[in-house]
PADREN-541755 format. One record per residue: x, y, z of N, C-alpha, C in turn; residue number from 1; residue in three letters. Coordinates in steps of 0.1 Angstrom, whole numbers. Layout:
{n.c1:X, n.c2:Y, n.c3:Z, ca.c1:X, ca.c2:Y, ca.c3:Z, c.c1:X, c.c2:Y, c.c3:Z, seq:NUM, type:Ala}
...
This chain:
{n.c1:399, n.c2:-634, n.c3:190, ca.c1:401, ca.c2:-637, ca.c3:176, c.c1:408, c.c2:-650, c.c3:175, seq:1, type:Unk}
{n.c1:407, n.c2:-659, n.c3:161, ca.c1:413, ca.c2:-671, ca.c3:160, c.c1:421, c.c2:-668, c.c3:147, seq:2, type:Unk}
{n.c1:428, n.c2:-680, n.c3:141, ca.c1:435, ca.c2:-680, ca.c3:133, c.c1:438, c.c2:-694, c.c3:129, seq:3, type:Unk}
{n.c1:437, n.c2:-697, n.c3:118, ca.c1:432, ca.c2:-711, ca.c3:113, c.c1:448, c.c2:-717, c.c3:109, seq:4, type:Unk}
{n.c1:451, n.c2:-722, n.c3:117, ca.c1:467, ca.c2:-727, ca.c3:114, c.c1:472, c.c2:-737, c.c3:107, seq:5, type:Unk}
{n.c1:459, n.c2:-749, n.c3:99, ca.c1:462, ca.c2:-761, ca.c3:89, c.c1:455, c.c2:-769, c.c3:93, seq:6, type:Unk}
{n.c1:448, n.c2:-777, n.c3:88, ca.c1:443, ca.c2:-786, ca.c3:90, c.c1:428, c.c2:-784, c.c3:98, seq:7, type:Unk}
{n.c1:423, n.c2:-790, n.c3:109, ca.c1:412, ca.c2:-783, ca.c3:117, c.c1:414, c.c2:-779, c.c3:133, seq:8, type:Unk}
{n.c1:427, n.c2:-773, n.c3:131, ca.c1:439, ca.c2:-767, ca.c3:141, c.c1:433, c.c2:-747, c.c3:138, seq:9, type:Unk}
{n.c1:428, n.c2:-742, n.c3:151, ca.c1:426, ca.c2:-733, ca.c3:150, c.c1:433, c.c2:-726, c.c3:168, seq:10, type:Unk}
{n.c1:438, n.c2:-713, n.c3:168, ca.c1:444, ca.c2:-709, ca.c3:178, c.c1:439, c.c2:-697, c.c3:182, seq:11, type:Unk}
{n.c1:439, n.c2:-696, n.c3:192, ca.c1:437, ca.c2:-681, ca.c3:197, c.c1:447, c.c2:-670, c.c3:196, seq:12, type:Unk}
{n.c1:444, n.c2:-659, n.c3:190, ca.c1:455, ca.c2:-647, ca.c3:185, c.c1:462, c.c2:-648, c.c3:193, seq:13, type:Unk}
{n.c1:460, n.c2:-649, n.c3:207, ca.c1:464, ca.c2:-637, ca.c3:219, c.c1:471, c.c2:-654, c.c3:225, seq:14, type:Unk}
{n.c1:477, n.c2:-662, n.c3:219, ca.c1:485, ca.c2:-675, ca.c3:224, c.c1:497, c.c2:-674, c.c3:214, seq:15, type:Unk}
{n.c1:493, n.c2:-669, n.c3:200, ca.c1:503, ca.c2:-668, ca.c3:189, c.c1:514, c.c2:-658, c.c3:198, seq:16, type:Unk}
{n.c1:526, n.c2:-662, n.c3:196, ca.c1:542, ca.c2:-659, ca.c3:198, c.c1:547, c.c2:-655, c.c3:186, seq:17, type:Unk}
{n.c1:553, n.c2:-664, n.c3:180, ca.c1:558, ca.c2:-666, ca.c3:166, c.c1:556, c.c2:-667, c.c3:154, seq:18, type:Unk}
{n.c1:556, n.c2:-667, n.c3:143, ca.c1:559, ca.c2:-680, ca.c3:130, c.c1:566, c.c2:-677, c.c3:125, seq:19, type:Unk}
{n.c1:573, n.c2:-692, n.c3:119, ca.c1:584, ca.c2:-694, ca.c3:110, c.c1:585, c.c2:-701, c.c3:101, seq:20, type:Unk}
{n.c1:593, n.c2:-698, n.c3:93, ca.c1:592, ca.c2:-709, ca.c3:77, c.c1:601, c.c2:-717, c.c3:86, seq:21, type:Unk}
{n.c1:597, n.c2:-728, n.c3:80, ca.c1:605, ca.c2:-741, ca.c3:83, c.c1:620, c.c2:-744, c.c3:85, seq:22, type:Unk}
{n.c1:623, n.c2:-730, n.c3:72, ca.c1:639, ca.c2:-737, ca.c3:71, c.c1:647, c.c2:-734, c.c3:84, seq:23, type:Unk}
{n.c1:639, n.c2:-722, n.c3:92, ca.c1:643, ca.c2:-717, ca.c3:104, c.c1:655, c.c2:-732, c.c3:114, seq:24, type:Unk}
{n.c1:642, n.c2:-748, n.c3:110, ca.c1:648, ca.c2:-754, ca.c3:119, c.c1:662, c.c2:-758, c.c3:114, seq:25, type:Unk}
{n.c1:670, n.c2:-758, n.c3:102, ca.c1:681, ca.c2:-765, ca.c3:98, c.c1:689, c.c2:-754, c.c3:101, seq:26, type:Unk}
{n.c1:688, n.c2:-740, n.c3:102, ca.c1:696, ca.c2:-730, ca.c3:99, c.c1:697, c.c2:-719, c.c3:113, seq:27, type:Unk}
{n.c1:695, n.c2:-724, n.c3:125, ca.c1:702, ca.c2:-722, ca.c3:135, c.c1:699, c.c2:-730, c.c3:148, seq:28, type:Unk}
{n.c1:711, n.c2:-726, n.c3:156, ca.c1:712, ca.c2:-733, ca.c3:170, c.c1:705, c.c2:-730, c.c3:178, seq:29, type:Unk}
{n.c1:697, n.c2:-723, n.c3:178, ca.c1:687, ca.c2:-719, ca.c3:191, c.c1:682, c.c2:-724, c.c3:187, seq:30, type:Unk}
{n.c1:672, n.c2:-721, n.c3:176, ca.c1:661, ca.c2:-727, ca.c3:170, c.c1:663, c.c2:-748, c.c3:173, seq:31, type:Unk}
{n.c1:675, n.c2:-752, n.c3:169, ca.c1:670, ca.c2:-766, ca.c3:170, c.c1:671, c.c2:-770, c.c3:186, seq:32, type:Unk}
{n.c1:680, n.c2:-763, n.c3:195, ca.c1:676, ca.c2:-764, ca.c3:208, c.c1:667, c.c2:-766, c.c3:211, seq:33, type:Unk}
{n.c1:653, n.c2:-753, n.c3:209, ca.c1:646, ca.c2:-753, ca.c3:215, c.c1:631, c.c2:-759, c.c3:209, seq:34, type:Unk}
{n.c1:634, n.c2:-764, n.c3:192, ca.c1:625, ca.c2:-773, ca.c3:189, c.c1:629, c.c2:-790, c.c3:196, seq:35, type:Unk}
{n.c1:637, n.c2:-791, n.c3:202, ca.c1:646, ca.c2:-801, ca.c3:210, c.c1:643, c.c2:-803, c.c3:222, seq:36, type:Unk}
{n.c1:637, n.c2:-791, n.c3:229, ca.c1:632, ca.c2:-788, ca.c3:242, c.c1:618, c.c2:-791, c.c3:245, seq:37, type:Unk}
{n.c1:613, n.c2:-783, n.c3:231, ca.c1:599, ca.c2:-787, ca.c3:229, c.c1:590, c.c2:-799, c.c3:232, seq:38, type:Unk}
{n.c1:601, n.c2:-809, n.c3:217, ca.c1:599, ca.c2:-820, ca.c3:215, c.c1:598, c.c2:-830, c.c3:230, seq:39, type:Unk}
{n.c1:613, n.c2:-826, n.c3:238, ca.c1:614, ca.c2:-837, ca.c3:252, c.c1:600, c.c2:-836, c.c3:257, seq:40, type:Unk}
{n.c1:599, n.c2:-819, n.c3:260, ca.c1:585, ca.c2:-820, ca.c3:267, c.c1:569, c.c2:-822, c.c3:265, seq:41, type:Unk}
{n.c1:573, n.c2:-825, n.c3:254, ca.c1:561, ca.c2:-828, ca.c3:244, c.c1:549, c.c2:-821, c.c3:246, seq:42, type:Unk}
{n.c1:555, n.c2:-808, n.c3:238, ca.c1:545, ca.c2:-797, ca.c3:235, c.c1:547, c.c2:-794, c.c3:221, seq:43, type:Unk}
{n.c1:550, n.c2:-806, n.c3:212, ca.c1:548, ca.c2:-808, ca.c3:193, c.c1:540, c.c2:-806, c.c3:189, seq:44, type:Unk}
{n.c1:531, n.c2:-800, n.c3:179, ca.c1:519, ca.c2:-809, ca.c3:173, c.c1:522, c.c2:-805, c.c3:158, seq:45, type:Unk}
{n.c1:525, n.c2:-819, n.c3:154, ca.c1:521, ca.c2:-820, ca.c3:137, c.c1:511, c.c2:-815, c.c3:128, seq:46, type:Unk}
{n.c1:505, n.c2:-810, n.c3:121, ca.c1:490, ca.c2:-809, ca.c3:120, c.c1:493, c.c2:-818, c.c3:106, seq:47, type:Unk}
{n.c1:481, n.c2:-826, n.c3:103, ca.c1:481, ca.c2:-835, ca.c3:88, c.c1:490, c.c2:-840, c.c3:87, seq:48, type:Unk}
{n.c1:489, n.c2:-844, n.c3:72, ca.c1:503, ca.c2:-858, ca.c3:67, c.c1:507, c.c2:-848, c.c3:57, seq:49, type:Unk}
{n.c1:507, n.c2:-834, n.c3:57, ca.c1:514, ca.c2:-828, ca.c3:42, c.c1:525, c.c2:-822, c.c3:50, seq:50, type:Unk}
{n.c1:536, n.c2:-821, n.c3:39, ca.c1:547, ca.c2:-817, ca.c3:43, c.c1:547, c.c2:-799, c.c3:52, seq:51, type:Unk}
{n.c1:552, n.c2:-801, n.c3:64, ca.c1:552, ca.c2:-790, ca.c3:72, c.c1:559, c.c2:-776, c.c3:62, seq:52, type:Unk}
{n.c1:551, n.c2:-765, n.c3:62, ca.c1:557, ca.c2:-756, ca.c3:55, c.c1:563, c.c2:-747, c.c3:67, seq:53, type:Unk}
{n.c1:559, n.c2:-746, n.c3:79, ca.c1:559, ca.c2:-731, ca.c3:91, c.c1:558, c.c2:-740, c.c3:102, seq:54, type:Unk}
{n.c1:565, n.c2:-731, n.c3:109, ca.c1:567, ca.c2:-732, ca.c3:129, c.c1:555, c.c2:-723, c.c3:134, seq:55, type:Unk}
{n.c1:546, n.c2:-727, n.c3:140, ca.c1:543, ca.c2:-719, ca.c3:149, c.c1:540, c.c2:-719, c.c3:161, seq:56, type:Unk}
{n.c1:545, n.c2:-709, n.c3:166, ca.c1:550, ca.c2:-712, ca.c3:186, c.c1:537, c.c2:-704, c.c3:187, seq:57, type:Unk}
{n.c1:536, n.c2:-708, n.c3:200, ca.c1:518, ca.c2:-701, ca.c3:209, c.c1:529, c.c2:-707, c.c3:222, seq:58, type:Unk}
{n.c1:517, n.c2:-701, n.c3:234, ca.c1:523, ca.c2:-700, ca.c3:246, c.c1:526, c.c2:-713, c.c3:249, seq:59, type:Unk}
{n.c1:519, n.c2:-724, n.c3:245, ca.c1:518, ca.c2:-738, ca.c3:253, c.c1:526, c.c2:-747, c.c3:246, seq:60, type:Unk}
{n.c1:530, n.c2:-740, n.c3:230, ca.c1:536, ca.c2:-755, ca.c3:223, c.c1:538, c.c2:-753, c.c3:208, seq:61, type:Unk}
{n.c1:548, n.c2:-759, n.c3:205, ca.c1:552, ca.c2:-759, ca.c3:189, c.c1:548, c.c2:-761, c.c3:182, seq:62, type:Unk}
{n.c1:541, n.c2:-754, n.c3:168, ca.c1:531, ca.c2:-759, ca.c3:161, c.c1:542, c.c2:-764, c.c3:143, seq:63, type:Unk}
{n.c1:536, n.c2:-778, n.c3:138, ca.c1:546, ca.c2:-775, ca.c3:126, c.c1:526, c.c2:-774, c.c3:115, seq:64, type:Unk}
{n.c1:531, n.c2:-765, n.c3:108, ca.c1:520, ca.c2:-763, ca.c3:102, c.c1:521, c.c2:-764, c.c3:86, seq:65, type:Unk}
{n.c1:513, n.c2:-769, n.c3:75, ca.c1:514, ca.c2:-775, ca.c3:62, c.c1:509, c.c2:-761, c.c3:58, seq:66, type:Unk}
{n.c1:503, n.c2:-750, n.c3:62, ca.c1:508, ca.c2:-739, ca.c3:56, c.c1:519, c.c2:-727, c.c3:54, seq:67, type:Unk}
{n.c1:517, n.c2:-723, n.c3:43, ca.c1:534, ca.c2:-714, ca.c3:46, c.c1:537, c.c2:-700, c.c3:53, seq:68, type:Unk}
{n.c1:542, n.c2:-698, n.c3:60, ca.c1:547, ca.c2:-689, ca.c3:72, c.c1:543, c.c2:-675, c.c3:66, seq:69, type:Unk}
{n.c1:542, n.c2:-675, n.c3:52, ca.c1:535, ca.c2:-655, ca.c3:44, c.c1:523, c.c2:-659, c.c3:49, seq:70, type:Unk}
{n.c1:514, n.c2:-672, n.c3:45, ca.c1:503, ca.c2:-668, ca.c3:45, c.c1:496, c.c2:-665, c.c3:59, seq:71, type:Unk}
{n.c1:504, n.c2:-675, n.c3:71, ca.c1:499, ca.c2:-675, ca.c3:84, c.c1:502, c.c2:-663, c.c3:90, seq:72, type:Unk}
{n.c1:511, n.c2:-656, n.c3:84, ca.c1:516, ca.c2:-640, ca.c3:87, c.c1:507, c.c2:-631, c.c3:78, seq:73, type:Unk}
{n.c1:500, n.c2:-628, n.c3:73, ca.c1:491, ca.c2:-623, ca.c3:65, c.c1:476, c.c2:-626, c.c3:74, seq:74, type:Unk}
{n.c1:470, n.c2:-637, n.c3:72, ca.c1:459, ca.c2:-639, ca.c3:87, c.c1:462, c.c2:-635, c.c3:96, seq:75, type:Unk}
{n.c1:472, n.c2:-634, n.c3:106, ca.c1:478, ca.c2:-626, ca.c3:119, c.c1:477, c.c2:-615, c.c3:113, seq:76, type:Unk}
{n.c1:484, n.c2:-607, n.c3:108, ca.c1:480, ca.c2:-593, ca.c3:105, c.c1:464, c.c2:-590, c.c3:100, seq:77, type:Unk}
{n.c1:459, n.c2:-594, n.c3:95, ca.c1:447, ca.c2:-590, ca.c3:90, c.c1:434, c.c2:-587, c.c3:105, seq:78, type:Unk}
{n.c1:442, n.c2:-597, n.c3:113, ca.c1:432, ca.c2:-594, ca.c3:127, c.c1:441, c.c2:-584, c.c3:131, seq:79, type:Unk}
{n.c1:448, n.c2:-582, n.c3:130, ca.c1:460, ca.c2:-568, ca.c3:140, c.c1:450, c.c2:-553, c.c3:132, seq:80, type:Unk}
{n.c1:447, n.c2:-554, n.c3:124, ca.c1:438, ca.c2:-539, ca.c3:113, c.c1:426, c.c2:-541, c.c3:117, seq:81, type:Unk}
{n.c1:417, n.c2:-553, n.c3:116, ca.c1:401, ca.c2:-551, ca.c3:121, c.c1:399, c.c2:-548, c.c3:136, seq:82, type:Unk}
């Protein structure tokens, strides 16, 4: 199963880790660590030019995604019931 993450950014369920609302990155220390970690090793990807709403981690790399973290948690769940 896939999961359409923003833009023409599409991922495989079974790589999805996480998601997070954005504000995740201002509002703690792990969190900017390891967007910091990411970034050195450049496993980023921006999707589009709209303002990033969600984090989403998969096994390989940090996704910032211009949709918002209910909705992409809502398509993740909807494949977890079919």
């Amino acid at each position: 199963m896939f999961i359409h993450v923003g833009g023409e950014k599409i991922i495989r369920a079974a790589e999805l880790v996480a998601i997070f609302d954005i504000s995740i990155e201002n509002h703690s220390k792990i969190s900017k660590q390891f967007i910091a970690h990411m970034a050195k090793e450049k496993k980023v990807e921006v999707i589009g030019e709209e303002e990033s709403k969600s984090l989403v981690v998969t096994v390989g790399k940090l996704i910032y995604s211009p949709i918002s973290s209910s909705t992409l948690k809502k398509r993740a769940n909807q494949l977890m019931v079919n």
